[in-house]
N, C-alpha and C positions, 0 to 999 in steps of 0.2 A: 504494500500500500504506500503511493506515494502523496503528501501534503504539500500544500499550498499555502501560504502564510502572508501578509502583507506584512510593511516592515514596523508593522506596530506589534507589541509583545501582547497577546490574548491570558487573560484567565485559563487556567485548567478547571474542569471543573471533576467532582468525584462523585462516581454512578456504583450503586451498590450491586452485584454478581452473586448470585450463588454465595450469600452469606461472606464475601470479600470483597476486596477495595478495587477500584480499577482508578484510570486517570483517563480522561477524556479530554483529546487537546478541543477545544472549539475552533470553529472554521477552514477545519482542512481538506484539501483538494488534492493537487499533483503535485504543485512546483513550485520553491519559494526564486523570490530573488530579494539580497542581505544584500543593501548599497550596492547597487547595481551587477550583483554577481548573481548565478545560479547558488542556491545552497540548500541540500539535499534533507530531509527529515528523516529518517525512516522508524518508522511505528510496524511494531510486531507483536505478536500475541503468543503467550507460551500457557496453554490451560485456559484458565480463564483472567487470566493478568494481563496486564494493557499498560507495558512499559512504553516510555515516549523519552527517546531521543533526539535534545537538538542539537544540530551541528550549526554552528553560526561564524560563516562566513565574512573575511575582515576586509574592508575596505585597500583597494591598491595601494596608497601611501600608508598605512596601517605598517604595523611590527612585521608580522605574519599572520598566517592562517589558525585560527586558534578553533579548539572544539571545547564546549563544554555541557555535559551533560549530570541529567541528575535519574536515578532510577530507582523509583517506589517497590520496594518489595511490600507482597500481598500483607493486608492487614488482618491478624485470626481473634482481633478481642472487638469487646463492644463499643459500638459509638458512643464518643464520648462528644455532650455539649458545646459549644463554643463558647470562651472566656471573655467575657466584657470586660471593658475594662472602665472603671468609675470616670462619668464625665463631668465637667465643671465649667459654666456658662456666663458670661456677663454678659447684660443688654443693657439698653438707656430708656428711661420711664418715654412709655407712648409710639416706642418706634417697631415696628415688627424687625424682627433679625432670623436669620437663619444659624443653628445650631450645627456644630462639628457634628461628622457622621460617627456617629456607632458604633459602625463597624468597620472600619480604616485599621484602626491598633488593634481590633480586636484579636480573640487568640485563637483559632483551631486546630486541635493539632492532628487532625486528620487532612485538612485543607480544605474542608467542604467550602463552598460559597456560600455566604451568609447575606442572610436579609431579617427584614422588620417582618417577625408574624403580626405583633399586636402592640396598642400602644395606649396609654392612659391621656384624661387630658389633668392639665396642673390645675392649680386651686384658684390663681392670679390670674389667669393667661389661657390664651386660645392654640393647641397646639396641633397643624397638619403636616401628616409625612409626604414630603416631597418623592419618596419613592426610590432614593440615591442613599440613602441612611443615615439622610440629616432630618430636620425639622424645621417647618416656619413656627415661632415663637410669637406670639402677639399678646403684651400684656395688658392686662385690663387699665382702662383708663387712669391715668395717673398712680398708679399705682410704684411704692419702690417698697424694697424691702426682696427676700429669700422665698421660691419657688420649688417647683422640685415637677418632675411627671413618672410613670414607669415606663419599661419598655420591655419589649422579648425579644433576643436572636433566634433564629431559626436556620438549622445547617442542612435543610430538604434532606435529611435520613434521621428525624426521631428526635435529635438532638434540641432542645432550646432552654434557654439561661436567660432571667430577667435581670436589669441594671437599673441605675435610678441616672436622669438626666440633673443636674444642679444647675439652678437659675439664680443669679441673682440680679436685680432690677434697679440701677441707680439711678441717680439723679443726673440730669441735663448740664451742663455746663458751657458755659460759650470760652471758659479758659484752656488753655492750651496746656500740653503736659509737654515735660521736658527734660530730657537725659542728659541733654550737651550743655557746656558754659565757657563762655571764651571771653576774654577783655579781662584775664585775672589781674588785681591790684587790691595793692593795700590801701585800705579806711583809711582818712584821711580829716585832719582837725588843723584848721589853719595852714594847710598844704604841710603838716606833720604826720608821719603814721602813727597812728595808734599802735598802741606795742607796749606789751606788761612785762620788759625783760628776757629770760630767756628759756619760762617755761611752758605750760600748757596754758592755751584759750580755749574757753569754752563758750563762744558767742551766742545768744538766742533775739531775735528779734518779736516785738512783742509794742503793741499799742499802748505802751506805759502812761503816758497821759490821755488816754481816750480821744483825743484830736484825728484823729481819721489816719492818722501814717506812720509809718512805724519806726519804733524806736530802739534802739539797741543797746541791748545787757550784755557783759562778757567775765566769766567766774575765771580772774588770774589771779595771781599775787596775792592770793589769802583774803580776798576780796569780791563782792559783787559790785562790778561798774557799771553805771548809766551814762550813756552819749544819747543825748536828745535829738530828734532830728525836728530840726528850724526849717528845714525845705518845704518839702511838698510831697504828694503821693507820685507825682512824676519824677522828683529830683532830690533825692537825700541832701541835707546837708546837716553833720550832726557837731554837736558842742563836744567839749573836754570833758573827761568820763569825770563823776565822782560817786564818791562809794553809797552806794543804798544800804539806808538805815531801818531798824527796825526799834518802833518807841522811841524814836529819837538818839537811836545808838547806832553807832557803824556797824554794820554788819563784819566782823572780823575773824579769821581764819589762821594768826598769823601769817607766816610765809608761806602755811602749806596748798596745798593743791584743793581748789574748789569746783566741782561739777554743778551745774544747776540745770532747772526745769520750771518753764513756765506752765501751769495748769490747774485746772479748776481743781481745788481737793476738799474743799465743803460746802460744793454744789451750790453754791451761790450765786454762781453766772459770774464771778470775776476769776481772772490766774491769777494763782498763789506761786508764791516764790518756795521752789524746794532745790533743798542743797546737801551735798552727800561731800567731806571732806576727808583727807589724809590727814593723821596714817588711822583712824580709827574707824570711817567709812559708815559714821551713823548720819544716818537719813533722818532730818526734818526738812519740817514745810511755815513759811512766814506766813499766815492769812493776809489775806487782801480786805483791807475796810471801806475801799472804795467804794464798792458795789458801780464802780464801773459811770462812775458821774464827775471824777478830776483824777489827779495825780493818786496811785498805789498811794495808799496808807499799810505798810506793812508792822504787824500786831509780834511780839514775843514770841519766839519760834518754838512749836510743840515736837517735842521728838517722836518720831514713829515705832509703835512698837512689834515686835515678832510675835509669831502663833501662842507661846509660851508667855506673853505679858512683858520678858525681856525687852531689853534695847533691841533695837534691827539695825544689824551693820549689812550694808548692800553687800554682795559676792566681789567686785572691782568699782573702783572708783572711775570706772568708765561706763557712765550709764545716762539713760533717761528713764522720762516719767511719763504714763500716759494711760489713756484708759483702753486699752489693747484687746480686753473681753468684754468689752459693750455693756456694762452694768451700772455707769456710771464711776464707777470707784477710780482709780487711777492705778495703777500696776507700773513696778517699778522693772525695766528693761535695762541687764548689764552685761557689760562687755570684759573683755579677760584680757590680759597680756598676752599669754598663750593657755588658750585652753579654748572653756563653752562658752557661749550665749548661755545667761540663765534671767527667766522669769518668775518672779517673785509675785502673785495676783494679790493685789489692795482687795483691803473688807474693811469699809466703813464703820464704826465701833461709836460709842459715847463717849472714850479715851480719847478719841481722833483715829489717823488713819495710822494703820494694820496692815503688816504682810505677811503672808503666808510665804512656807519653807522655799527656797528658789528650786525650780527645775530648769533642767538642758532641752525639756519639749516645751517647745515657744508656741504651736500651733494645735490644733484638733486632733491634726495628724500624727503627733509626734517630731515634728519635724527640728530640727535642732542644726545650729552652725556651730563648727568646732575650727580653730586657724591658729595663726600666730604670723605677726607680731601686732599689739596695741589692737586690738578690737574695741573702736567704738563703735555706737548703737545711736541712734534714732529714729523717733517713731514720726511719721508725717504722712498727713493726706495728700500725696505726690500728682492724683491722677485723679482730684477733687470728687469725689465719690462721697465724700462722707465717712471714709473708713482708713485708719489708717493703717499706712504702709510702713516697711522699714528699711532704712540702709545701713550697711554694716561698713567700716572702714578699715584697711591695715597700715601697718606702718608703710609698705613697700608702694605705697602711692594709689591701691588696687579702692575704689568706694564703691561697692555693690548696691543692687537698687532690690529689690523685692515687693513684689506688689500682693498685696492681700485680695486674694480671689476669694474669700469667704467674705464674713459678713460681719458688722460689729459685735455681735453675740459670740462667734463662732470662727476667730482668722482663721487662716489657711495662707500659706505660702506658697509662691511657685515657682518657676525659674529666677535667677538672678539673671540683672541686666548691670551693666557699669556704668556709670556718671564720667562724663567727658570732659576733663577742662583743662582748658585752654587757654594761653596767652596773647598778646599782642598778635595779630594776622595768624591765630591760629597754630600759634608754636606750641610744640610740647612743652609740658609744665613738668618739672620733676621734683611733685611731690614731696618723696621719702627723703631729698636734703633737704628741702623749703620747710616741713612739718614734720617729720618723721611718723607723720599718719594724720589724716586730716579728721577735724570736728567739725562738722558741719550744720549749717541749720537752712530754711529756705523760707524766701517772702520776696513777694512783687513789688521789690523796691523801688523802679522805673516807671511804673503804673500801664504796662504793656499785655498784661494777660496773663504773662510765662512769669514762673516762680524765676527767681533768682536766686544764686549759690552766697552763702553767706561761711565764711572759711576761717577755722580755727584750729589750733595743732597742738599734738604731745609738745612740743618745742617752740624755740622761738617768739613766742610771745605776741605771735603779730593777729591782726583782724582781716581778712581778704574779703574782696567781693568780686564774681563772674556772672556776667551776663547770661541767663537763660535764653534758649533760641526753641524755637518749635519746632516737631514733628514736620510743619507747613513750609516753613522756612525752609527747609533743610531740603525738603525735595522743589524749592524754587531753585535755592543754588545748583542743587544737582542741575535741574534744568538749562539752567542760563549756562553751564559751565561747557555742554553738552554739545546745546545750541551753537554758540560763538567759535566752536571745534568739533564741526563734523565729521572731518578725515584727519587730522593730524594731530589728534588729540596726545598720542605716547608721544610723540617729539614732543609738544608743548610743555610738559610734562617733566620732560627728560632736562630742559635746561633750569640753569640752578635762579635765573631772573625770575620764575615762574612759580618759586617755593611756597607763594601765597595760595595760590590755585590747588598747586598737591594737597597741601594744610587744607584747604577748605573741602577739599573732593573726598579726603581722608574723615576727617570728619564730619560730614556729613553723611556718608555711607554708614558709619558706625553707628551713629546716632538713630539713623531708621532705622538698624536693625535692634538696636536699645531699647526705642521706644514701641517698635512693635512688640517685642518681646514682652515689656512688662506694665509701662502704661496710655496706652494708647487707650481711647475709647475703642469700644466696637466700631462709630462710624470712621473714626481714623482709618483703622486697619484696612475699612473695603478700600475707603480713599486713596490709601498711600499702595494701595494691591493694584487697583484698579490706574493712578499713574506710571507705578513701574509697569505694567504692562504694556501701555504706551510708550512708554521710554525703550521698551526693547523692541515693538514692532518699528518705532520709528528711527531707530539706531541700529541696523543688524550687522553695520560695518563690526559695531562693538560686540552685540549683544546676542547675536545666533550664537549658537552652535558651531564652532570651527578651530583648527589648531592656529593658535598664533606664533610669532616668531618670538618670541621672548627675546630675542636681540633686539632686534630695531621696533619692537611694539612691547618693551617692558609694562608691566602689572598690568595689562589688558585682559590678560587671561584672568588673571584676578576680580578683576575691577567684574567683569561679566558674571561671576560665580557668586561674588556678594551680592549683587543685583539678584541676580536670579534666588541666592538665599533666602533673602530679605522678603519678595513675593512671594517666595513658600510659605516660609511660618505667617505671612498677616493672613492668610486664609489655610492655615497647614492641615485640617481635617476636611476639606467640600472637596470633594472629588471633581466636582467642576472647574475648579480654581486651577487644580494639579494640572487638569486636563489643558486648561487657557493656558496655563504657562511653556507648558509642551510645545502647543501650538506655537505660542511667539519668538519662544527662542528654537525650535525646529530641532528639538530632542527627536529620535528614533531607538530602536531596536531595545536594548538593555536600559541605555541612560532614561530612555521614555519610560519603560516600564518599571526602574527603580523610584522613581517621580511619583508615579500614578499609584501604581502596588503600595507600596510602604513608604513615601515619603521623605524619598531621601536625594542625595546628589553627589556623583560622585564626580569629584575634579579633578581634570587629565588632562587640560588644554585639548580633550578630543581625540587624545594617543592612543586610548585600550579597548576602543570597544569592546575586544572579548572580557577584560577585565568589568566591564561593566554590566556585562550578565552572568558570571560567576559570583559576583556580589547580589545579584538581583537573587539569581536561583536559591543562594544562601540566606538572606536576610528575609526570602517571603515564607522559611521556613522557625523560624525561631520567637517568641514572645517580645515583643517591641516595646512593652514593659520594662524589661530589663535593659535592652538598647535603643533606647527612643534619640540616638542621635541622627544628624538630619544632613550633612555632609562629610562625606572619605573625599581625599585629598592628596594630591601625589605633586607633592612641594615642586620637586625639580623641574616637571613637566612643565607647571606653572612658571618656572621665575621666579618661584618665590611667591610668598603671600601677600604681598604689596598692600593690595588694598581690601582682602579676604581678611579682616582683624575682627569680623565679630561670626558668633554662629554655634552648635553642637556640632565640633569638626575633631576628627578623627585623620591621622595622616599616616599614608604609607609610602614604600617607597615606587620607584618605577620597577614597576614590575609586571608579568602577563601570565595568562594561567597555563604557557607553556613553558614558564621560565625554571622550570626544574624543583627540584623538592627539600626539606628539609626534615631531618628526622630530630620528631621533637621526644624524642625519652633516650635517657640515659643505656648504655649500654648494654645493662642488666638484661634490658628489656627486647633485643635483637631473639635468643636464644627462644622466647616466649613469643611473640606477635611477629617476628622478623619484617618483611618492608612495610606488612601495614603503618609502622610509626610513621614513613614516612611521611609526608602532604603536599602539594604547590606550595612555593615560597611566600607567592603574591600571597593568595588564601591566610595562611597563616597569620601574616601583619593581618589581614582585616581582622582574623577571629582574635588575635592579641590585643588589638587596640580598642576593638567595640566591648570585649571583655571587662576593660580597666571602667564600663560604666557600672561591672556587676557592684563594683564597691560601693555606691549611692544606695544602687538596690537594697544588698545585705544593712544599710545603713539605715534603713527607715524601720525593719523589722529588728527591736530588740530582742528575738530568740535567734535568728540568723545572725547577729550580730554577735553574739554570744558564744553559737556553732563555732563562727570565725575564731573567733579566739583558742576557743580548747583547741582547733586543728591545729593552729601553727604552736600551740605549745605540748602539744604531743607529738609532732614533727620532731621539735629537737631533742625527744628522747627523753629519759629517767631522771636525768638533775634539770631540766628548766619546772619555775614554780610558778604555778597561775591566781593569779588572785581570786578570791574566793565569790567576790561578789560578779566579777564582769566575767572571768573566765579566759583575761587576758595574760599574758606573762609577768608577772610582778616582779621588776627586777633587784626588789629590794630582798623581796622573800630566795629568789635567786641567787643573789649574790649572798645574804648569809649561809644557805645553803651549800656553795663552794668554799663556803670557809669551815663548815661542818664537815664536812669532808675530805679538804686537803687541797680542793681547786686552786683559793685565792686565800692569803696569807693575813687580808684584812685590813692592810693598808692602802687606803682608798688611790692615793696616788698610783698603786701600781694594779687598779682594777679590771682598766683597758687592755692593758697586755695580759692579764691570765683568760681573761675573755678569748684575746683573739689566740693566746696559746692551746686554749681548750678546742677549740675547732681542731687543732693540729693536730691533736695525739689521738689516740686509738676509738678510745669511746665518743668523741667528737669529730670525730675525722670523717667515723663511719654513719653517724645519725645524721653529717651535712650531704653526704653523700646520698644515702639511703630511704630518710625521714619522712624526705615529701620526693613527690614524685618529677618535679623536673625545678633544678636551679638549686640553690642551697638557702636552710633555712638561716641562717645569722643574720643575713641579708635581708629577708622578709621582718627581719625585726624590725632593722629599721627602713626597709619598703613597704610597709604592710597591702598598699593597693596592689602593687607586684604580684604577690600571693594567689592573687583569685586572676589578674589577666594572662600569666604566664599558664595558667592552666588551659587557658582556649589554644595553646601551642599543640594539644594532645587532644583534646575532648570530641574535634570535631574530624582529627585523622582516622582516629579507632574510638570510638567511643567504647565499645565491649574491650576494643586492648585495654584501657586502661583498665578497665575491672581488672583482667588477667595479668597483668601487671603485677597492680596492685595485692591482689592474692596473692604470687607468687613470691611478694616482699613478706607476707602475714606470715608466711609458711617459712621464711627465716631470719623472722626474729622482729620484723619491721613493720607493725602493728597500723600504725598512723597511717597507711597513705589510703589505705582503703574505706576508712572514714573521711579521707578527703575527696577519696572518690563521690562519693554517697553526698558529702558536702554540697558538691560543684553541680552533681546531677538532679540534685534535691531545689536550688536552686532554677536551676533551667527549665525545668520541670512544673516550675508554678503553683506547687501544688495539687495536681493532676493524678490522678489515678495512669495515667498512660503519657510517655514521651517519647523523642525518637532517637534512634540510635544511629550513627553517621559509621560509611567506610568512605574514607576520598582521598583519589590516590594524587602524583606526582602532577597531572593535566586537570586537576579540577574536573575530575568524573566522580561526582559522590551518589553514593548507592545508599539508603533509607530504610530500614528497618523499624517496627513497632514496638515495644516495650511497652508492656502493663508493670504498673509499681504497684507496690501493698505496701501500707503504709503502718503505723505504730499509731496508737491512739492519740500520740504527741504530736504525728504528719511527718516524723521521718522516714524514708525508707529503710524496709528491713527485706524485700523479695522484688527481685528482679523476673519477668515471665519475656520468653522470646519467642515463644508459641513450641518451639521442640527442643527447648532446654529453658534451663531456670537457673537464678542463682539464690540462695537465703542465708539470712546471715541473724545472729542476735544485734539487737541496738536496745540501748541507753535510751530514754526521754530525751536526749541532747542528740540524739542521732549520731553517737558513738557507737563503733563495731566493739561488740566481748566476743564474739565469738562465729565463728563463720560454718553456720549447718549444711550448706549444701554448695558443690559447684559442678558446673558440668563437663564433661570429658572436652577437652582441648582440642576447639576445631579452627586450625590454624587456616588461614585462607592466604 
């Protein structure tokens, strides 16, 4: 039988047989042609199985001919449901919007084709399925506030799974939100900067005298200073700071270090002044007796006390204040040197205000930021919703954006976006010498729409202000820059007279892809979707599809991939949107179908297409859960990443799925699996790099999180000690433990080298070697995300090798890796009663296999089923192997 293909990549779809799986390619005929070549299918039937090989032929100027196939063996267990995955929605009060689909990330791991059987309507809101596996949303008149609908997948063989859709409904605004800020300068008092010496500012601006514009507080020097501003809502100009009193007394700190927060804390309708100071870090709050009719009258400051009636000292004197759970109360949010984000929730009391014990889960979710260096925190309405948002900052100049997709009852966090700021004509600003981590606060101090960046530092002492720019803005310059350089844009570009234009075209690409990411409104996003779509149909010198020369058209290649980005995520779930983008920039074969399929974009400057459907083939088979990133990226092809600086990107190298293999297990493992370990090289980098997202994943789940731990400390064998609560390596229990023994002799100076001596001798030598199954564990100690991507160097060669592997280490003496097996696959797995099991050799020909898992009443695996072998094992509630009951005779392929 021979097929006929157009050069668009089709769905397969899965028809049930005689109680097995088959694959049905849609639309074929006799004969394809792959960019103008003949290229042959051939589909064959062995029983009643219906393997489907493509062979995808590569364009003349192309590497070579490259083949890549993938082939389904028959499935012998029960259909299992399709995996929704939880969705989460913002509209704006009174506008109908169209909802992400459904079923885009959804999970099946049979492959079936999913659709909407049945749907609810929401309680606000009027809701019709457009029939693609989105929804029109219309919510009832004026209405804001938390929605919600049901819904069902249905996989046309038995399978369906209900999910809840999340709405939420805000408010209208005609202000503009904003990522970017350029025009940085220091505050200025009689053409003097402001500047408290040479430590930490902590600015906040704030309507201090009720006069319409605002005025600025800054906690330096042991002190809270006011600069009044005598301007206007268009034009600051403020007086010489003096210290704000309370009762008629200066408010004073000594020298030390003072944080502050302006907020309402006895619901009064005025901000109260709260101040958390070094070294002792207890938090009060100054009442306000204004009531908001002249100048702050601030009252004898009441200290706040802890759950226990104690004093409350904050977790880091790096904090804000804010009501973050919607109860009215205010909740104190802090940052670490190096360590967590911890939230502390205020409870209003007849004492005054009250915190409860700090936690490292800041959101509904659990969700929590962990970093170093200098994390500070604040909380702001960034994207005027009513709800506030928060950014975290590091020393190293990095200030992330986070918008709150939940509701004031209920935050929710989502991706980070970064705050751009900028200098005079758009120069980079270097932060980490300027501040060694920036404070920041925001208010529309120009009277323009757009927040403005209000800049304070660990260091230095100084007050800064940058200009906010909009979403709006940013895609006029893009335009005009566009426009004025139709064809000669990389030369213009290229001379160093022209650094203004780089600088502005640099940021402004970042900035949309910022602001789409985290605050844009919904009507933004179609807006700024809907102009870069235009910008590519009307620019295809730049913006198709095609290889460029990176010599004489440097970061073009670039400059076209963040573009193209950028229009993915502002609509990254409508399947329409994928599809328009396709169209404009003239994706085909792989690159179209990694778009459409799953959402992603792989950057080659146009080099691999065969590389671009060995990632498709791979990526439409895995949980998108766990790698929901959104572009692979092969640097050198490109030039370099020029102007690609924002996005989920994942890089590999130049490579093709004919470029040879690598064997990713240790040698042990030759004897046992022999070339199966091998894999394509290309392949590899992708499973390594999409892998390092498993670490967020394992991150949100505290018993995965947990798993992680015991793994890598029973990796290194009989003397590492875990601490008892997280089940991480404690290396204090560790280290006295080699003194218990003979390891390390106790003087702490010479702790490092008995460390790295112990890897070197017999019993260390052999558990680096042995422990885990590919790289060494010392290293993972201090890699830790390492740990879980280096395992995609194996998992996806042999998937059953590794089991057999791993066995074959249990059986002498080497306990651990087979609990790491179970780990990685426990994981990927999702939870599922059934995953799949990959063989993919040197050319990116991966073959597929079914696995039913049986689970522990904990959800670890403990029985591997293959339809005509098994494996079972004992597991631990932690999904630790004690013991291994069954394996099956060794069929070495």
């Amino acid at each position: 039988m021979i097929c006929n293909r157009t050069n668009r990549i089709h769905n397969c779809a899965r028809i049930a047989s005689d109680a097995r799986t088959a694959i049905q390619p849609e639309g074929l005929t006799d004969l394809t042609t792959f960019s103008g070549k003949p290229c042959m299918k051939t589909v064959f039937f062995s029983g009643a199985i219906f393997s489907f090989f493509l062979s995808v032929c590569i364009a003349a100027d192309a590497i070579k001919t490259q083949s890549v196939t993938t082939t389904w063996s028959p499935d012998p267990f029960e259909n299992l449901p399709p995996k929704p995955v939880v969705k989460r929605f913002i509209t704006t009060v009174n506008i109908p919007s169209i909802t992400p689909s459904v079923i885009l990330d959804s999970f099946d791991v049979e492959q079936d084709p999913i659709s909407v059987s049945s749907f609810n309507q929401a309680q606000q809101g009027a809701v019709k399925d457009l029939l693609n596996g989105t929804f029109l949303y219309t919510p009832h008149l004026d209405y804001v506030g938390d929605d919600s609908f049901e819904y069902t997948l249905d996989d046309g063989r038995g399978g369906r799974a209900s999910a809840t859709m999340h709405i939420t409904v805000v408010p209208h605004t005609d202000n503009a939100s904003s990522t970017t800020f350029t025009d940085l300068a220091v505050f200025t008092v009689n053409d003097k900067p402001i500047t408290y010496g040479s430590g930490a500012s902590i600015p906040r601006v704030v309507d201090f005298d009720s006069d319409g514009d605002l005025d600025l507080l800054v906690g330096a020097a042991g002190a809270v200073w006011l600069h009044r501003n005598t301007g206007s809502k268009t034009s600051p100009l403020f007086t010489q700071g003096v210290r704000l009193q309370s009762d008629g007394k200066d408010i004073s700190f000594g020298t030390n270090r003072v944080s502050i927060a302006w907020v309402d804390v006895d619901a009064n309708g005025t901000g109260d002044l709260v101040t958390i100071s070094d070294p002792d870090r207890v938090v009060q709050y100054y009442p306000n007796r204004a009531n908001g009719l002249h100048d702050c009258v601030l009252a004898s400051p009441i200290v706040c006390q802890g759950a226990h009636g104690s004093v409350f000292r904050a977790a880091d004197i790096r904090a804000d204040c804010g009501d973050l759970t919607g109860d009215g109360v205010p909740d104190l949010l802090t940052g670490s040197f190096s360590g967590s984000v911890k939230l502390a929730k205020g409870v209003r009391k007849a004492s005054g205000l009250t915190f409860e014990e700090p936690t490292s889960q800041i959101d509904k979710d659990g969700f929590s930021i962990d970093g170093s260096y200098n994390i500070n925190v604040r909380l702001f309405d960034l994207d005027h919703n009513g709800i506030l948002d928060l950014c975290d900052s590091y020393n190293w100049g990095t200030i992330r954006v986070r918008r709150n997709y939940g509701s004031n009852q209920s935050p929710r966090f989502g991706q980070s976006g970064e705050l751009g700021i900028s200098g005079h004509d758009y120069e980079t600003v270097d932060l980490h010498s300027l501040c060694d981590g920036g404070i920041i606060d925001f208010g529309d101090l120009d009277g323009d729409g757009t927040l403005d960046l209000i800049l304070g530092g660990e260091k230095g002492g100084s007050v800064r202000f940058a200009r906010g720019i909009s979403i709006r803005s940013h895609l006029t310059q893009f335009r005009n820059v566009l426009s004025e350089h139709t064809h000669d844009l990389a030369h213009f570009l290229m001379l160093p007279e022209n650094k203004k234009t780089h600088n502005l075209l640099l940021t402004s690409v970042a900035a949309l892809y910022d602001n789409i990411e985290t605050l844009a409104s919904p009507q933004d996003k179609i807006r700024t979707s809907d102009a870069l779509l235009e910008i590519i149909n009307q620019y295809p010198q730049y913006f198709a599809i095609q290889s460029f020369d990176v010599h004489t058209q440097p970061g073009m290649a670039s400059l076209a991939v963040q573009t193209w980005l950028t229009t993915l995520i502002a609509r990254q779930f409508d399947p329409d949107a994928r599809s328009r983008l396709c169209d404009a920039a003239g994706f085909t074969d792989g690159y179209r179908g990694l778009v459409e399929q799953t959402g992603l974009i792989y950057a080659d400057n146009n080099r691999n297409p065969g590389g671009a459907e060995a990632i498709r083939q791979w990526v439409r088979t895995i949980p998108r859960e766990i790698y929901p990133g959104t572009c692979i990226t092969a640097n050198d092809w490109l030039g370099g990443r020029t102007y690609l600086v924002r996005g989920h990107l994942k890089n590999t190298f130049n490579g093709s799925p004919e470029s040879g293999g690598e064997y990713g297990f240790s040698e042990d493992a030759r004897p046992i699996i022999g070339t199966r370990g091998s894999e394509n090289l290309f392949m590899t980098v992708v499973h390594h790099e999409a892998s390092h997202d498993v670490d967020a994943f394992v991150r949100r789940s505290p018993a995965l999180l947990q798993r992680w731990g015991r793994v890598l400390v029973a990796a290194g064998g009989p003397d590492m000690r875990a601490d008892p609560v997280t089940g991480w390596i404690d290396m204090n229990r560790t280290r006295q433990h080699f003194h218990d023994v003979g390891h390390f002799d106790g003087n702490p100076a010479h702790w490092n080298d008995a460390w790295k001596q112990y890897w070197l001798q017999s019993t260390g030598a052999d558990w680096k070697s042995y422990g885990f199954m590919r790289g060494n564990i010392p290293w993972f100690y201090d890699a830790v995300q390492e740990s879980l991507a280096t395992q995609g160097n194996q998992h996806w060669n042999t998937t059953e090798g590794r089991l057999e592997v791993a066995i074959d280490r249990w059986m002498n003496g080497y306990k651990s890796n087979l609990t790491e097996v179970l780990f990685f696959l426990d994981i990927w797995s999702v939870g599922l009663s059934k995953t799949l099991f990959y063989e993919t050799d040197d050319a990116c020909n991966q073959v597929i296999r079914f696995a039913k898992l049986g689970r522990t009443q904990s959800g670890a695996i403990h029985r591997i089923d293959l339809g005509d072998r098994f494996y079972h094992f004992s597991v631990d509630d932690m999904g630790t192997v004690i013991d291994v009951l069954h394996v099956p005779t060794r069929n070495p392929r």
